[in-house]
N, C-alpha and C positions, 0 to 999 in steps of 0.2 A: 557981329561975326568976328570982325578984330579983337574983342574981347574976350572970347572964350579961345582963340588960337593963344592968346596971351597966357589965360588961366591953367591951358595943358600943357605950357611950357613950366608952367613950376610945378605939375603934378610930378611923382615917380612913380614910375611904370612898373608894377611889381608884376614880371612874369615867374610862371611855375617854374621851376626849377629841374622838377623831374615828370615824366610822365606816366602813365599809369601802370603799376609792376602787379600781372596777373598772370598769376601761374596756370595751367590748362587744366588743373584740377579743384579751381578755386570754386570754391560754394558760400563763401561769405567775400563782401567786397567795403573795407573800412574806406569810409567816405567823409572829407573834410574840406577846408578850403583853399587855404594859402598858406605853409609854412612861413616863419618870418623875413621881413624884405631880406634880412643879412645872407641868407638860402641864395637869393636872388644876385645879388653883389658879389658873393662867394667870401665874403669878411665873416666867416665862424670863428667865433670863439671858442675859448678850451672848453672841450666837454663835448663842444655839437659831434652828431655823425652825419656824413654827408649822404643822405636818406629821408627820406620819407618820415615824419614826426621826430628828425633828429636832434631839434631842439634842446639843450640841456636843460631848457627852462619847463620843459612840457612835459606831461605824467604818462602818455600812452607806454612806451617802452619800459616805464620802468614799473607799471601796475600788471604788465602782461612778464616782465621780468618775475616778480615777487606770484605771478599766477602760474608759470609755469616752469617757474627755477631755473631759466636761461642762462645766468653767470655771465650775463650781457656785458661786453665791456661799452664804457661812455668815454668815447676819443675819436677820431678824424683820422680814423687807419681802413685799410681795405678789412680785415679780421670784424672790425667793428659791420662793416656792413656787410660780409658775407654770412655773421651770425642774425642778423632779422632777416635778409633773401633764403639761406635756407629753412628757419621756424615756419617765413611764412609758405615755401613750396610746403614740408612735410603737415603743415594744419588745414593747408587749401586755401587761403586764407588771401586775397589779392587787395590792393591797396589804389586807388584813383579818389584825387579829389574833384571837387566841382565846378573847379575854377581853373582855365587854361592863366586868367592873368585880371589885375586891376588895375586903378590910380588912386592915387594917394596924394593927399596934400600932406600927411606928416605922415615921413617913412618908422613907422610902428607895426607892429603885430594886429593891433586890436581890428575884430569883425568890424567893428561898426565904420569904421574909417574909408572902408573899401566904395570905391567909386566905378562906375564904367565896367561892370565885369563880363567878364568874355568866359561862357560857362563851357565846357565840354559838355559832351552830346553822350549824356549818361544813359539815357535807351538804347541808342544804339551800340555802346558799350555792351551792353546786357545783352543785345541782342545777336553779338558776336562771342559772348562767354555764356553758353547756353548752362552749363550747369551751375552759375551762381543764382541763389536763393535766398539770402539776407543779405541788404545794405546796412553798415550799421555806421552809423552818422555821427559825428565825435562832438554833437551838439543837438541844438532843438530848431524848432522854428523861428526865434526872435531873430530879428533882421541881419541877414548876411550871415546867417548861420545855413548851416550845410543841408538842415533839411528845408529851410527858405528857398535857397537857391535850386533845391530838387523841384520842389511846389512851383518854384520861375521856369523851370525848364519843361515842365509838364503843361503849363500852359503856353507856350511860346511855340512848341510841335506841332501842335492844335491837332493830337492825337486822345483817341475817348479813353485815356486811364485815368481812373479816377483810386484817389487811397482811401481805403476804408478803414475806420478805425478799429483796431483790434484791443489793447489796451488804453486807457486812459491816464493810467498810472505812469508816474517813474518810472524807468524809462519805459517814456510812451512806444506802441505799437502800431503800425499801420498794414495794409496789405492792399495791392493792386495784383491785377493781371493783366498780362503781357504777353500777346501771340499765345493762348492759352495755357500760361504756365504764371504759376503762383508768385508773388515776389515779398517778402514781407521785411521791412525797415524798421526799425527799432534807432530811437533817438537816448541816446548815453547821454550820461552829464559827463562834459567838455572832460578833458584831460588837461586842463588849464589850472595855474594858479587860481585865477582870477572867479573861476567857478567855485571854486572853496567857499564865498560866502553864501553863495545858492546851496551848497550840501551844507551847512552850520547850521542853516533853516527850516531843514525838511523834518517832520516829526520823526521819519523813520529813523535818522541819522541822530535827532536829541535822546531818542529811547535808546539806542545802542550804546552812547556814547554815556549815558547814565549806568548801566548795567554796568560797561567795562570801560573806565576813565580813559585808560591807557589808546581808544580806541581812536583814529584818526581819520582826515578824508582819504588817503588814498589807502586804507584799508578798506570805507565806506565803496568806493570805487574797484578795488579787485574784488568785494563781493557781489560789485551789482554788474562787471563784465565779465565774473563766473559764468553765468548764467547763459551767454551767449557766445563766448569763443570757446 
């Protein structure tokens, strides 16, 4: 027992930073897990915005920039975040990740690292913003990824929803039901550096990239989150 009181003493406590921003007309709800610990410390760097995937290092913002021509600024000003609060009221478009908070023995970004997580209660989210209908998960299933922890909280309820699969392809599809109403999740490849060598891989992304040299991953990425935002 002395031991592990010892072991949590050198973990860091990486809570959320922001909580979940859902506008009353939201019909899709981007779902992730922890922005990076520095979110948490409030030590951003030039570039972050202090929001929701504001990461300067991370691609959601600026794949939905080049998808919808936002002219996004990337800085640490209120302007900076009053432009992604209103994109997403006028798209419907609401933001909550999976995770209220973790630990950490080396204060990093990376999923796999996350220890101890403490998940929001993402049904009953749902079940208080009746008109969302897609979660879309800014990763897959592999451990500590966003739709992992969905599949942890789905069993942990010990409520009968089960996801049926709809696609099996990139990005994958799934669908449950919930208090009679449809829900259907779709897992994106990450908006991470770090995913680039998982799209480098995919045949669809070596065809493409044959055809037009010039072609890149967060090209590969604003066409496959076309499709859904």
């Amino acid at each position: 027992m002395e031991s592990n009181k010892e072991d949590n003493k050198k973990l860091f406590y990486h809570i959320h930073p922001y909580g979940p921003f859902i506008p009353e007309n939201a019909t899709k709800l981007i779902v992730g897990t922890l922005p990076p610990p520095r979110f948490t410390t409030g030590l951003l760097k030039e570039g972050d915005v202090d929001f929701c995937y504001g990461s300067r290092d991370g691609l959601l913002w600026l794949v939905l920039d080049k998808l919808f021509d936002l002219n996004l600024k990337y800085e640490n000003t209120a302007e900076a975040i009053e432009q992604r609060e209103n994109f997403l009221r006028r798209r419907g478009i609401g933001i909550c990740d999976m995770l209220d908070s973790s630990k950490r023995a080396k204060i990093d970004a990376s999923d796999i690292g996350m220890q101890h997580p403490e998940l929001r209660n993402m049904i009953q989210i749902l079940r208080n913003y009746p008109k969302i209908e897609t979660l879309l998960f800014t990763g897959g299933n592999s451990k500590n990824g966003p739709e992992y922890f969905f599949r942890k909280h789905l069993k942990e309820i010990q409520e009968d929803i089960k996801l049926k699969v709809i696609s099996s392809e990139v990005p994958r599809e799934h669908q449950f039901l919930l208090d009679e109403r449809f829900i259907t999740t779709v897992s994106l490849t990450a908006p991470s550096g770090s995913a680039n060598r998982a799209i480098g891989s995919m045949e669809s992304y070596k065809s493409l990239k044959k055809k037009h040299p010039e072609f890149n991953t967060i090209d590969f990425r604003v066409l496959q989150y076309k499709g859904y935002f």
